[in-house]
C-alpha positions, 0 to 999 in steps of 0.5 A: 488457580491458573493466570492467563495473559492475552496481548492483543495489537491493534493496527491504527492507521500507516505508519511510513509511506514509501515511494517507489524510485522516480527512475524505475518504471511500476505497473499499479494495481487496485485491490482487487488485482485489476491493472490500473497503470503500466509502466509508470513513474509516479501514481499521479492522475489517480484518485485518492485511494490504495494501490498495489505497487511492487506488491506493497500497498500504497495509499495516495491522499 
């Protein structure tokens, strides 16, 4: 008799959400890689969604 065991991890929503630095310029992304902003401190004046900062991905409610 064998006894397997599965763990599964399932991901349920973000957890931490981190700003950038107000100080250091960012060039936003949306997700399908289109350049959105250049050069910017804050993501205000977007809409709602998820965007690539620094190569993380960042959600603004």
């Amino acid at each position: 008799m064998y006894l397997c065991s599965v763990l599964a991890t399932i991901v349920t929503g973000i957890e931490i959400v981190e700003t950038p630095a107000a100080e250091e310029p960012f060039d936003v992304y949306d997700l399908g890689g289109r350049q959105v902003l250049q050069r910017v401190t804050s993501l205000d004046g977007l809409p709602a969604g998820v965007y690539i900062v620094n190569g993380k991905k960042m959600l603004k409610k």
